[in-house]
Every structure is written in C-alpha cells, then in structure tokens.
KEKE-3310 file (N, C-alpha, C; in steps of 0.2 Angstrom, whole numbers, plus 5000, padded with zeros to 4 digits):
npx = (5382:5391:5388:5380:5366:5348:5347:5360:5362:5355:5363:5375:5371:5367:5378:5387:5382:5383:5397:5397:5395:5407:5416:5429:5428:5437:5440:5443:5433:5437:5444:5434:5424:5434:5434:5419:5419:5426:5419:5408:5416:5421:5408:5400:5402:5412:5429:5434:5423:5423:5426:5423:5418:5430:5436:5430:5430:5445:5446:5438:5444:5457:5451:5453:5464:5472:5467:5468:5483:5486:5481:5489:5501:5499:5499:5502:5508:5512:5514:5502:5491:5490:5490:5477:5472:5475:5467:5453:5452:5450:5436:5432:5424:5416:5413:5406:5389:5385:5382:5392:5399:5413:5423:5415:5417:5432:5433:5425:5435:5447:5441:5438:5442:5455:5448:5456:5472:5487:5497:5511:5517:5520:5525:5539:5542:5541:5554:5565:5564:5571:5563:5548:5533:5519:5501:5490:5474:5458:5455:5454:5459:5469:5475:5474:5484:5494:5498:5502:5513:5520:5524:5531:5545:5556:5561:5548:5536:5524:5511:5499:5484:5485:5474:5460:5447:5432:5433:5445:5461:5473:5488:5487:5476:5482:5493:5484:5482:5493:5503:5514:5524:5533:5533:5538:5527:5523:5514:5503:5505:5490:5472:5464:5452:5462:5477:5481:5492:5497:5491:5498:5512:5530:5538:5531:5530:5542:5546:5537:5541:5554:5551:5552:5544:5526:5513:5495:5480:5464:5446:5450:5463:5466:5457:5466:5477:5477:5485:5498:5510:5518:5524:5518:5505:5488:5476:5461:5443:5431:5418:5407:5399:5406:5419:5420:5417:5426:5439:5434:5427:5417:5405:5410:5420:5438:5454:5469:5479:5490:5497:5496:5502:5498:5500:5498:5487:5472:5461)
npy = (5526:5537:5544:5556:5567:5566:5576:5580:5568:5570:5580:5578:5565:5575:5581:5570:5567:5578:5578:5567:5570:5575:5565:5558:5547:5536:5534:5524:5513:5511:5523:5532:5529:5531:5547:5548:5542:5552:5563:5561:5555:5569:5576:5569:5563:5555:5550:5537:5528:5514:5510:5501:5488:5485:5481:5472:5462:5459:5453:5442:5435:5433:5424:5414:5409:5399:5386:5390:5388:5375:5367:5373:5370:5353:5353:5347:5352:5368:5380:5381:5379:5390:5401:5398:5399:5413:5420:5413:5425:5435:5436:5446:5457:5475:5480:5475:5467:5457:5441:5431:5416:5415:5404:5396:5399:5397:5383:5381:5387:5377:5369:5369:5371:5382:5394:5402:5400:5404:5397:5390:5400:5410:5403:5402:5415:5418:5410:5417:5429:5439:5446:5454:5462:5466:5470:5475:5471:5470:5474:5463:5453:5453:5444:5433:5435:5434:5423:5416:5425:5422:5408:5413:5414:5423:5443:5452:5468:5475:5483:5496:5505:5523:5530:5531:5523:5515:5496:5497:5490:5501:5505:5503:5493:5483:5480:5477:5463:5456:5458:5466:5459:5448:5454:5472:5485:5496:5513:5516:5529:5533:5533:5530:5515:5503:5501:5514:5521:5533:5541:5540:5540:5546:5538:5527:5523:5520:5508:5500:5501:5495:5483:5464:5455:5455:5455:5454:5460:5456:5465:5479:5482:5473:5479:5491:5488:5478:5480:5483:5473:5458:5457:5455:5446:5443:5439:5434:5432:5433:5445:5453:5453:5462:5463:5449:5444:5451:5447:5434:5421:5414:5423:5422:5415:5409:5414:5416:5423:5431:5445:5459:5468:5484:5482:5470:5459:5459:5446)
npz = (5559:5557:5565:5565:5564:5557:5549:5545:5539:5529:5522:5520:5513:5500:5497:5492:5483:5474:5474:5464:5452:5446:5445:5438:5421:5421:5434:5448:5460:5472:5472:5471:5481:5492:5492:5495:5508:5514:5515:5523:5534:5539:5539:5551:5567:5571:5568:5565:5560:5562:5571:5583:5578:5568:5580:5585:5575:5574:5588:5588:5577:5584:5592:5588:5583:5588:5584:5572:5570:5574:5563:5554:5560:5556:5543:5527:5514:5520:5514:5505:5514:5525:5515:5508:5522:5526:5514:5519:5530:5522:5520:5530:5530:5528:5516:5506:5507:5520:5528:5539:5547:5554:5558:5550:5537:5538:5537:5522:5514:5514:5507:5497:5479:5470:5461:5452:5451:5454:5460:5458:5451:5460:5471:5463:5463:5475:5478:5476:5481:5492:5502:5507:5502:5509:5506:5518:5520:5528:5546:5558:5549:5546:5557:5553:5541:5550:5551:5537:5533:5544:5539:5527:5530:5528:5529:5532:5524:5530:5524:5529:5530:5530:5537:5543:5536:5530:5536:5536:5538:5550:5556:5571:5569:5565:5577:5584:5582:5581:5574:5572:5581:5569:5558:5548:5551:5541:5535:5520:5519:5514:5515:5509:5498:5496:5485:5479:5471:5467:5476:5487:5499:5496:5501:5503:5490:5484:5492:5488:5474:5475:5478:5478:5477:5480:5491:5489:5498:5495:5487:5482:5482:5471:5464:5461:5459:5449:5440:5436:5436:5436:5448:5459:5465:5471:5482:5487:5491:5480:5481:5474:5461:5449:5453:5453:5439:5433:5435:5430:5434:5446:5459:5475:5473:5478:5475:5469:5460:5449:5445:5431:5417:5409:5395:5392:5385:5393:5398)
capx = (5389:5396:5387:5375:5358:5345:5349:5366:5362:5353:5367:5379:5369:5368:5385:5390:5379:5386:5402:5398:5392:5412:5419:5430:5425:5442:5441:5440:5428:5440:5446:5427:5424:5438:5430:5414:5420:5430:5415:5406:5418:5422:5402:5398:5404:5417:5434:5433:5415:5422:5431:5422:5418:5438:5440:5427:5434:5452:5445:5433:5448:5461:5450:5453:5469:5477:5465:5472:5491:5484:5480:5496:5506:5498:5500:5506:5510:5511:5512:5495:5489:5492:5488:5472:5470:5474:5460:5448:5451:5447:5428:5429:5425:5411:5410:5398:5382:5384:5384:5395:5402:5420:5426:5412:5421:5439:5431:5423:5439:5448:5437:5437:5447:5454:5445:5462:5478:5495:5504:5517:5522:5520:5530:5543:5542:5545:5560:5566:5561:5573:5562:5540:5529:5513:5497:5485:5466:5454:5456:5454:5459:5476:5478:5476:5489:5499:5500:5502:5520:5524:5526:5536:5552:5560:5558:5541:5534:5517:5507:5492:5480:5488:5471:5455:5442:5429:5434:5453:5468:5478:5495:5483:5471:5490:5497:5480:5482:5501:5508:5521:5530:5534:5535:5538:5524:5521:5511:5504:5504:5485:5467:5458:5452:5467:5484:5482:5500:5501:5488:5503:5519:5535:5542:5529:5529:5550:5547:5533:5544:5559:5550:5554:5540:5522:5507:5490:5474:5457:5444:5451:5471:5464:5456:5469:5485:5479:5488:5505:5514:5517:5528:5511:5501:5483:5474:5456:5439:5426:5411:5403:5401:5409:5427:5422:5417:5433:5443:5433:5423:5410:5405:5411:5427:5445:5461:5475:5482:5496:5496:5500:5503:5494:5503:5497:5480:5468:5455)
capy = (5524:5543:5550:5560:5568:5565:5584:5579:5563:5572:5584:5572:5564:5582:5584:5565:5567:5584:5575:5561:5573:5577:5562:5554:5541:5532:5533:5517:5514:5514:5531:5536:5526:5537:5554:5548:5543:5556:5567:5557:5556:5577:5580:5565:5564:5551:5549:5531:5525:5506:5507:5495:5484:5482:5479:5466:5458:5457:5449:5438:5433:5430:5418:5406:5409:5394:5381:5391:5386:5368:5367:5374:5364:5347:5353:5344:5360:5373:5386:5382:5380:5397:5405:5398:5404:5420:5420:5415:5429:5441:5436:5451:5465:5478:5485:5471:5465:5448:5437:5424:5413:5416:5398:5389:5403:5394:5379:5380:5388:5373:5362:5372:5371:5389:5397:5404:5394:5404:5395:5388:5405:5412:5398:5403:5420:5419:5407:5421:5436:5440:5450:5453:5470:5462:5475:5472:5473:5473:5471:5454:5447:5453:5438:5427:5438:5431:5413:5417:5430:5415:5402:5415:5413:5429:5449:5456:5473:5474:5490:5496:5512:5529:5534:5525:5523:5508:5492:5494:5488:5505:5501:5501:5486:5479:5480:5473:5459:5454:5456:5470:5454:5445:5459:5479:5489:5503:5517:5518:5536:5535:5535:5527:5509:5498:5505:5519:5523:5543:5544:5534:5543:5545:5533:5520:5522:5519:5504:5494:5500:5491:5476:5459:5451:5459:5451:5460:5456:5458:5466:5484:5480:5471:5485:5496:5485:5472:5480:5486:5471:5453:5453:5456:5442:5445:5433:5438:5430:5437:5446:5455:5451:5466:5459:5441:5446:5456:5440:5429:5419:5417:5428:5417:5411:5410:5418:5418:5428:5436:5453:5458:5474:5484:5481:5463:5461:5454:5441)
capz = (5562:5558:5570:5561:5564:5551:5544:5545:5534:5522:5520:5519:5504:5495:5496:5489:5474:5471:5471:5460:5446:5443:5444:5430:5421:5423:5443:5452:5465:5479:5472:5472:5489:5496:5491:5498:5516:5517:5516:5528:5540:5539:5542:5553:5573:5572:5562:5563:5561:5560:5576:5585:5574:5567:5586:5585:5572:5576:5594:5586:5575:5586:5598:5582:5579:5589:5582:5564:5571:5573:5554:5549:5562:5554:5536:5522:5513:5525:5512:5504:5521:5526:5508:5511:5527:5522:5509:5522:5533:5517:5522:5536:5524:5530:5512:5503:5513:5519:5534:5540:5553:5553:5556:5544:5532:5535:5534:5517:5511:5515:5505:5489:5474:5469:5454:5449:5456:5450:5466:5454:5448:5467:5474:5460:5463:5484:5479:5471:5483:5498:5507:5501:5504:5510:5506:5520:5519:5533:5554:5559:5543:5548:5561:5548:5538:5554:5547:5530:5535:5548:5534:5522:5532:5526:5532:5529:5525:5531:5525:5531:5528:5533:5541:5544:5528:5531:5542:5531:5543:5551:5562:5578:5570:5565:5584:5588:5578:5584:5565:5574:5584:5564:5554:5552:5550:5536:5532:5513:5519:5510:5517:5502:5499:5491:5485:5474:5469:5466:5483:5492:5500:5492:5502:5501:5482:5485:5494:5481:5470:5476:5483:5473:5477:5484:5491:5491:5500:5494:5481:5481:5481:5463:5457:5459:5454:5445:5429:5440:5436:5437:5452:5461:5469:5474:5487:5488:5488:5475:5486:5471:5454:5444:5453:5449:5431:5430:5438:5427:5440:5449:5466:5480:5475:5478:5471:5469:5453:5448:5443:5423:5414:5405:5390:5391:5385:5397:5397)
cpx = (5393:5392:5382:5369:5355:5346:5357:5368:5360:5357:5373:5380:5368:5376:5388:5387:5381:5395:5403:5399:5399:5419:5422:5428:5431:5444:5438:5435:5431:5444:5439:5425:5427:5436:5424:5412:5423:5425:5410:5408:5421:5413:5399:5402:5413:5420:5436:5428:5414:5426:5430:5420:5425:5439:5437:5428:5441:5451:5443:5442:5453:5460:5449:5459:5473:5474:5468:5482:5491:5484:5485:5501:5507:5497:5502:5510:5507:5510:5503:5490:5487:5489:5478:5470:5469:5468:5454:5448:5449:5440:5427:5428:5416:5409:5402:5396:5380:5383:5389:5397:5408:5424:5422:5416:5429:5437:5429:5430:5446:5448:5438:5442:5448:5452:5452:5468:5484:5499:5509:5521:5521:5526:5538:5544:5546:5552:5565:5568:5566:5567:5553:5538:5522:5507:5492:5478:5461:5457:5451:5458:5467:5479:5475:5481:5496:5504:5503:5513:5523:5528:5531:5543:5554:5557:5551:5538:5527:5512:5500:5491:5484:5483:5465:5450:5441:5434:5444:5458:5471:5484:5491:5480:5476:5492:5493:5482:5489:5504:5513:5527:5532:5533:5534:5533:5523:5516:5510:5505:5495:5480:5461:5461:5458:5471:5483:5491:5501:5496:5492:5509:5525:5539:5541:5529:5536:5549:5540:5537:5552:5558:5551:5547:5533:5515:5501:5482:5469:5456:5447:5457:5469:5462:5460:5477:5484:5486:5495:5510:5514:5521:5524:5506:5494:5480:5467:5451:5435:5419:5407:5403:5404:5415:5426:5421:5422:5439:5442:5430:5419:5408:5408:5417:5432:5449:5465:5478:5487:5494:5498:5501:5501:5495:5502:5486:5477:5463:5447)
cpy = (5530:5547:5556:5560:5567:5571:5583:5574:5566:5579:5583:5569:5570:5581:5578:5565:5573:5581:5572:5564:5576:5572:5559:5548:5535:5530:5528:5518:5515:5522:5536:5535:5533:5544:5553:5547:5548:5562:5564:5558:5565:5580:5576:5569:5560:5549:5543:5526:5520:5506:5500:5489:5481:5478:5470:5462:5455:5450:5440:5431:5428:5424:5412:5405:5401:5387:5384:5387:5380:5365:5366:5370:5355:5347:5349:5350:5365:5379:5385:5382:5387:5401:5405:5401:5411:5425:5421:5422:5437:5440:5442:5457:5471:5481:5481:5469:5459:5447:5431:5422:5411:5408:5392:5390:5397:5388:5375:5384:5384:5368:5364:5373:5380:5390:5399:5403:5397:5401:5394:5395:5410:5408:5402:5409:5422:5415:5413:5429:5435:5445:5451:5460:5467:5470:5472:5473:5475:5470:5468:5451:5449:5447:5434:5427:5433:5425:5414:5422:5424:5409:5405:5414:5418:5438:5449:5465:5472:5480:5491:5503:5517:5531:5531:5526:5514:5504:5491:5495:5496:5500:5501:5495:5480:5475:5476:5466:5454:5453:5461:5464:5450:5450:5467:5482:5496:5506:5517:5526:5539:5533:5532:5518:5506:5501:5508:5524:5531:5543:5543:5540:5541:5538:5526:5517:5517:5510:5498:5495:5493:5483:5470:5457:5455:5455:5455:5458:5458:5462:5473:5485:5478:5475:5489:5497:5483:5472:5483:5480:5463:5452:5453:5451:5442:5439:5438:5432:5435:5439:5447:5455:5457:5464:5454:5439:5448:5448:5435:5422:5420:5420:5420:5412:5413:5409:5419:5418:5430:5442:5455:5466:5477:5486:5474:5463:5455:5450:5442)
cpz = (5563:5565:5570:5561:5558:5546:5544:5540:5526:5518:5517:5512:5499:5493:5490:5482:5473:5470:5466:5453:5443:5444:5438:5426:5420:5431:5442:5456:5472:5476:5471:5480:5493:5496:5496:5507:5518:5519:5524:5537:5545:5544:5548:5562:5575:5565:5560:5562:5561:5565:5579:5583:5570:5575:5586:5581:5573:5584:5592:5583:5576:5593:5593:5581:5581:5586:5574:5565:5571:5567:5553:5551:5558:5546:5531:5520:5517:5519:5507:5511:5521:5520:5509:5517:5528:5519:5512:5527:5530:5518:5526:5532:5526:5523:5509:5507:5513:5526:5531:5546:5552:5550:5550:5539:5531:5532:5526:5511:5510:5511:5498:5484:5472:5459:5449:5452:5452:5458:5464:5453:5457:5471:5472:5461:5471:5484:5478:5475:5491:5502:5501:5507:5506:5513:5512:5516:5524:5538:5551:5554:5543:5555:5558:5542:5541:5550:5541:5532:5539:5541:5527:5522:5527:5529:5527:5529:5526:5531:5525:5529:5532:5539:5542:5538:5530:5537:5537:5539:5546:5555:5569:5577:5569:5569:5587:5588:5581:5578:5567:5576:5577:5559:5554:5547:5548:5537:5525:5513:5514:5514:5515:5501:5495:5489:5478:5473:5471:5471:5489:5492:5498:5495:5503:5494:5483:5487:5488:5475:5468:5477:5476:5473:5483:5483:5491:5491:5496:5487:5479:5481:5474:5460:5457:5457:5450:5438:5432:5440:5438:5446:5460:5462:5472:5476:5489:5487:5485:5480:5480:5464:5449:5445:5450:5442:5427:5431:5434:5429:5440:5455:5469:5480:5477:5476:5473:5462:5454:5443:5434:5423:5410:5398:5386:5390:5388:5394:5396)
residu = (UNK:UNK:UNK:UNK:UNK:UNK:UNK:UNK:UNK:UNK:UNK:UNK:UNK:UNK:UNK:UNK:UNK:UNK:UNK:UNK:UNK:UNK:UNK:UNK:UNK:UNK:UNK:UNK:UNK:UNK:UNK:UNK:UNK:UNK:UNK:UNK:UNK:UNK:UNK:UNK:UNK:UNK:UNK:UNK:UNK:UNK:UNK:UNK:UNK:UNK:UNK:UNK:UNK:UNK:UNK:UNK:UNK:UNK:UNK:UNK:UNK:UNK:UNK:UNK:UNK:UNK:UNK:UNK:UNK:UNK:UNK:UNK:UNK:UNK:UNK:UNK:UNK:UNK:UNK:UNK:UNK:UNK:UNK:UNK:UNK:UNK:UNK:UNK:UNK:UNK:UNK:UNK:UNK:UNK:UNK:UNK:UNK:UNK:UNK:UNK:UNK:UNK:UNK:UNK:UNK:UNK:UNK:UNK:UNK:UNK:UNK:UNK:UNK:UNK:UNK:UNK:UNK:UNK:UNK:UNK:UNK:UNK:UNK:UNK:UNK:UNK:UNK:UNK:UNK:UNK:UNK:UNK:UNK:UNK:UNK:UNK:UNK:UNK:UNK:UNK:UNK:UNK:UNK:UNK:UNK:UNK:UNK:UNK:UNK:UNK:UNK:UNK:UNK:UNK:UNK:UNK:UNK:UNK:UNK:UNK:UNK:UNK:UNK:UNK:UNK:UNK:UNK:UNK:UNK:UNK:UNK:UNK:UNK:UNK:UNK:UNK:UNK:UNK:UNK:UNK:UNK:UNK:UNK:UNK:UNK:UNK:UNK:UNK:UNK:UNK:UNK:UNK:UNK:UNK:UNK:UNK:UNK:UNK:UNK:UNK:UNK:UNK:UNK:UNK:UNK:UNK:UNK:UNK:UNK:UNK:UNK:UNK:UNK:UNK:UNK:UNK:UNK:UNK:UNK:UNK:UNK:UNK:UNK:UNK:UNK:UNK:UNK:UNK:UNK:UNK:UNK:UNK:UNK:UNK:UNK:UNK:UNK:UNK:UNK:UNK:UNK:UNK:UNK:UNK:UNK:UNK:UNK:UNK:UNK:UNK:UNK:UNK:UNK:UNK:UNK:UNK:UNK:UNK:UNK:UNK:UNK:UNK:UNK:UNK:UNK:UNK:UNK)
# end
C-alpha cells in the first residue's frame, strides 16, 4: 500500500525491528504503531497509504446516511439512537483484520445490549457540559460522528489527526464527511494513533484541557486516556481481545465508559 519494492519491504522490516529493540516497556501500542508507520511512510512511496480506502469509506458511509437520519428521526431516544450509531461506525477500522457489511454492522448494534452502559453518567455529564471536544477515530465513521454531534445540541469541537497514520480521520476525511457544516474542526497537531497528550500541540493540550465534557472514539483514544479522567466518555466497540480484556468484556462488544484516573484503582 506504501509503495514499496520488495527491497524496499525488506528494508522497511530491518529498520522496524531495529526500532522495536529500544522501545519502553511503558509505550502504548499507538505510541509504538506511530513510530512504525512513520518509518513506512518515510521509506515507502506514498504519505498516505490509506487514502483510498478512507475515501471509500467515507463514500460508502455516506450512501447510508439518510436511511441513518430515518432511525434517528423515528427514535424514541434520540440520544441512545445516535450513541449507538456512533458505536456502529467504529466498525471502519483498517488496523484489526476483519470483514463486514457496513449496514448488517448498524443493524446488529441496534439489537445489542451494551456490555458497559455509563449513559446515566454521560447524560449527566452533557447536562452539565456547555460545549464538548469530540476525539474522532477513523474516515467514514465520521459520518456517523454526524448523528451523534446533531443530537448534542450545543457547539462541538471536532479533532482529528494532524497528519495521516492508518485509515485515522484528518480535516480532509472531516470536510469529506460533512462534520465541517455542525461543528469546528481541529487539529490534535499529532500524527500517532489516538490522543497522546505530550504528542498533541500546545493548543490542543489547551483545549482538552478546558473541555467540560469529551467524547472519544474507538480502541486507541481508550488506550491512551482511559486513565486521563472521568470527564471522558469513550464509545468504541472491542475488535481485539487485549482492549476487551482490559475493558472487561468480550471481543465484539459495545461501550460506553467513562474515563477514571489513575489514582482510582481499576478492575
């Protein structure tokens, strides 16, 4: 997908296991991930080797979206609606090796009780919240973000990746998406999978600092806040059992969590 002749692979792979050999044993995986594409995309031919496929995703996405406004319109609760929907569209993920069909995906996230339901303290929290900082995750699954900011009723911050790393959202897969026309689109100023805080620009740090209330997609936003704080919300489903082990689950569900501190001892 980079571009790369087979000497170019096999140089590739030299280099990544010469990096691995000096890694901490405190780095996360998207803080290991990010080192390893970064090498990738430096020796490879192309700086975003998931363009076409975000594109095709985002497409794909948005030729369901009106039957998604259908749902939401005939809701009972609109905001579980939406939360849901949301959830479903964390299925577009190129990092774990799956298939699906987008809409059976809504479908069966529809149907499913969530494995971990903080909605009560989320409800409570957005009563609460003039304004919310909302982490993306991957293109496509930003026009299901849509829904999900539509039923907020109040501004939204909407940050995406500074640079392109895997199928992760930039402000291009955003604009694709139509989440510019409902909210204003940030930069984490970072590059790496999920929101690494001291990788993130002073002004983004500024702005999750301040936020009341913060929503954040998928499995690499969990690994890299979960312990940043209650006022943190994570909507993901479990693709690979180290998150659903860590989550306390099992693969293949859906959450919704609130965030703790790592002062609080976990489960």
């Amino acid at each position: 997908m980079a571009g790369a002749d087979e000497q170019g692979q096999k140089e590739i792979v030299s280099q990544v296991l010469e990096q691995l050999k000096h890694i901490a044993p405190s780095q996360t995986p998207p803080e290991i991930g990010a080192e390893v594409h970064r090498i990738v995309r430096q020796r490879g031919n192309h700086r975003d080797p998931y363009r076409i496929a975000k594109e095709q995703s985002t497409k794909e996405a948005l030729s369901l979206l009106p039957k998604m406004q259908a749902l939401l319109a005939e809701a009972e609760d609109p905001l579980d609606m939406a939360v849901r929907l949301s959830i479903a569209g964390n299925i577009i993920d190129f990092g774990p090796a799956h298939k699906y069909v987008l809409w059976d995906v809504v479908e069966q996230v529809l149907a499913k009780p969530f494995a971990v339901d903080d909605m009560p303290a989320f409800q409570s929290a957005l009563r609460g919240a003039d304004r919310v900082l909302y982490l993306a995750d991957n293109a496509g699954e930003t026009v299901f973000d849509r829904l999900l900011i539509q039923v907020l009723d109040r501004p939204v911050i909407y940050a995406v990746k500074g640079g392109p790393i895997l199928n992760d959202a930039t402000e291009h897969d955003a604009r694709a998406a139509g989440v510019d026309t409902m909210a204003q689109i940030v930069s984490t100023g970072s590059d790496a999978p999920g929101t690494i805080l001291d990788r993130c620009s002073p002004a983004f740090r500024k702005l999750y600092e301040d936020a009341p209330l913060v929503i954040a997609k998928g499995q690499a936003n969990y690994e890299t806040l979960s312990e940043q704080g209650e006022k943190t919300f994570f909507l993901l489903q479990t693709k690979c059992p180290v998150i659903a082990r860590d989550v306390g689950v099992p693969v293949a569900s859906i959450v919704l969590k609130r965030g703790t501190s790592r002062t609080v001892e976990r489960r």
